[in-house]
C-alpha positions in Angstrom: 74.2 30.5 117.6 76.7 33.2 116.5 75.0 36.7 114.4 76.5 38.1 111.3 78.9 40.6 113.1 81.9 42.4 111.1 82.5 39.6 108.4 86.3 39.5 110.4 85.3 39.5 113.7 81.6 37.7 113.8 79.5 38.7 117.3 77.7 35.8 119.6 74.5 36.4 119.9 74.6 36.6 123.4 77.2 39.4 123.2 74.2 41.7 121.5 72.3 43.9 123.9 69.0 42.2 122.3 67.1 43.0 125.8 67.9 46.1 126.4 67.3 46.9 122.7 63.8 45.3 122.9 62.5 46.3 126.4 63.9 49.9 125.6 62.0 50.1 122.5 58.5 48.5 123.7 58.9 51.2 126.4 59.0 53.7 123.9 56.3 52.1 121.8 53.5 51.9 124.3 53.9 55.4 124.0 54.8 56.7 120.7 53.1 53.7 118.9 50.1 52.2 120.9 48.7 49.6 117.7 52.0 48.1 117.2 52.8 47.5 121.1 49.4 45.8 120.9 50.9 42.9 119.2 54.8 43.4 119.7 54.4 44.0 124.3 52.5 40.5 124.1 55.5 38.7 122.0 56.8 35.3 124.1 60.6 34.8 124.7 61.1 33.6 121.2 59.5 36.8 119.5 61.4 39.0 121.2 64.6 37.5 120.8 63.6 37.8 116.9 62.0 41.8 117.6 65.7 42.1 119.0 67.5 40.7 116.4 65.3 43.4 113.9 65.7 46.3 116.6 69.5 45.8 116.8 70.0 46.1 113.3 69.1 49.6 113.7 71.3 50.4 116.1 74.6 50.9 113.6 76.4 53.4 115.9 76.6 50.3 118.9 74.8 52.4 121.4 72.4 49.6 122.6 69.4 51.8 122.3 67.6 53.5 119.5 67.2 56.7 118.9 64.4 58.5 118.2 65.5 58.3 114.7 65.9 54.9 114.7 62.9 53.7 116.5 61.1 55.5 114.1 62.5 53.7 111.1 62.5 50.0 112.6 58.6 51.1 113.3 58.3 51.6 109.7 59.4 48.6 109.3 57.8 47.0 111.7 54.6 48.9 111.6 53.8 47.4 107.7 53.3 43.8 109.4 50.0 42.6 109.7 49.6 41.2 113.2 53.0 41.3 113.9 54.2 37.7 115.7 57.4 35.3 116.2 56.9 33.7 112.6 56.8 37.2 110.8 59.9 38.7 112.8 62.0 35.1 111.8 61.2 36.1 108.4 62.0 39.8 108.3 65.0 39.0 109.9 65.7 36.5 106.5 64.8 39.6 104.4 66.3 42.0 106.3 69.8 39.8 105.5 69.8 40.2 102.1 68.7 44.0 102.5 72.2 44.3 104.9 74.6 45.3 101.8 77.8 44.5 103.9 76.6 41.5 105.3 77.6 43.2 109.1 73.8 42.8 111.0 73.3 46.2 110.9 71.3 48.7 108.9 73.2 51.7 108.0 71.1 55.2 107.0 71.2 54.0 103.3 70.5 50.4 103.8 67.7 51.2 106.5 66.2 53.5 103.1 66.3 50.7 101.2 64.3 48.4 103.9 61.5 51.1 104.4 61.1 51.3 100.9 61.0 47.7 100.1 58.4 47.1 102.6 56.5 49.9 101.3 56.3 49.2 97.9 55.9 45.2 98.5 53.1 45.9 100.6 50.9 46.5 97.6 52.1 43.4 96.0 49.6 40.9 96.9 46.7 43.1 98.5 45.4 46.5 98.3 46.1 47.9 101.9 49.1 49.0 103.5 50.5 46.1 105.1 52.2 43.1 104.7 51.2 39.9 105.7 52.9 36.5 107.1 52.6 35.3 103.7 53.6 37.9 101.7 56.7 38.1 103.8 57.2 34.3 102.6 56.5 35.7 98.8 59.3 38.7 99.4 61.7 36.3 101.1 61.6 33.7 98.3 61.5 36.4 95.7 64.6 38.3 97.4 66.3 35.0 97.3 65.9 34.1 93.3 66.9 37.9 92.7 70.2 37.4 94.5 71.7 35.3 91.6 75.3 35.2 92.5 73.8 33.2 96.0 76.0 35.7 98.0 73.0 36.0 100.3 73.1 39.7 100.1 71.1 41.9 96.7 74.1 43.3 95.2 74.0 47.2 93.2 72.3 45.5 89.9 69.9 43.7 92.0 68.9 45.9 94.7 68.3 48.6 91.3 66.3 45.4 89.6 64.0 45.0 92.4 63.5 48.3 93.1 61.9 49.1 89.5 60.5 45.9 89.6 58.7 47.0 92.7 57.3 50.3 90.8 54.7 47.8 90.0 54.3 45.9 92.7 51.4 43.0 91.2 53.4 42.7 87.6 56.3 42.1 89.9 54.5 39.2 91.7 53.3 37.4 88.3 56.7 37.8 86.9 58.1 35.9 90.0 55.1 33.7 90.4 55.6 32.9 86.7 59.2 32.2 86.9 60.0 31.2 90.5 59.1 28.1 91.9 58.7 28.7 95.1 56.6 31.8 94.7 54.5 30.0 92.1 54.1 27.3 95.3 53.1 29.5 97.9 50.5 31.4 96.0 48.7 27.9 94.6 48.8 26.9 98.3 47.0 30.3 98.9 44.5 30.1 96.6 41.0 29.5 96.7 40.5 26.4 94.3 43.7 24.3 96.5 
């Protein structure tokens, strides 16, 4: 399976140094970030193949490691998901692909802003605490994807500023999209009490 390298010259996956990147960082973790090694040290094979395809975004200057910069803004990231697990990382990697504004797998400083501050702000979206869940994930992802109207897989300059007022208010946000976006409109009814 090939990753989204420079659009001319795409990278294999198994060129990427996603171990290194991953066993680096939960080394790092267990110490600067006890509660989220809890649930990232205990990821299977799968996870953290997906926790390395998230960490190696980070690394835009192709060191292989983070820095202590950049271990701090993946945890930001990464530190907003409840319960962190395979099925979450899969999908932050899908939102994390449309937040990548040159479609090159990695996060520069601006892009890795806009991240942080998409997670933040959508963590308030469907529930009043500070993180987001497996299922809000699914309710960013297919809100990201309506939002990206040109189907370019990537929010352009008029819909990364769209979404970011829209995200001002986070729950009007989520009834707008739950009112005109199928999908959303599905996965909160299959949430719901009454279903």
């Amino acid at each position: 399976m090939d990753a989204k390298g420079h659009p001319q010259r795409p990278l294999e996956r198994s060129s990427l140094p996603i171990e290194r990147i991953t066993d680096a960082f939960l080394a790092e973790t267990k110490e600067e970030s006890p509660e989220l090694y809890k649930y990232l040290g205990h990821l299977d094979a799968q996870g953290r193949l997906e926790l390395g395809g998230v960490l190696g975004r980070f690394d835009f200057r192709h060191k292989g490691e983070l820095d202590a910069e950049q271990r701090l803004m993946a945890r930001r990231v990464l530190g907003r998901l409840h319960r962190p697990a395979t099925s979450m990382l899969v999908l932050v990697n899908r939102v994390l692909d449309y937040l990548d504004l040159n479609n090159n797998a990695l996060l520069e400083p601006d892009e890795v802003e806009l991240c942080v501050e998409i997670f933040e702000l959508f963590a308030h979206a469907d529930s009043d605490n500070d993180t987001v869940s497996e299922h809000e994930l699914e309710l960013l992802y297919a809100a990201i994807r309506q939002m990206d109207r040109d189907d370019n897989h990537a929010l352009d300059a008029l819909e990364r500023r769209e979404l970011r007022e829209a995200l001002q208010n986070p729950k009007a946000f989520l009834e707008r999209q739950r009112l005109r976006n199928p999908r959303v409109a599905e996965l909160m009814r299959s949430r719901s009490p009454s279903s």
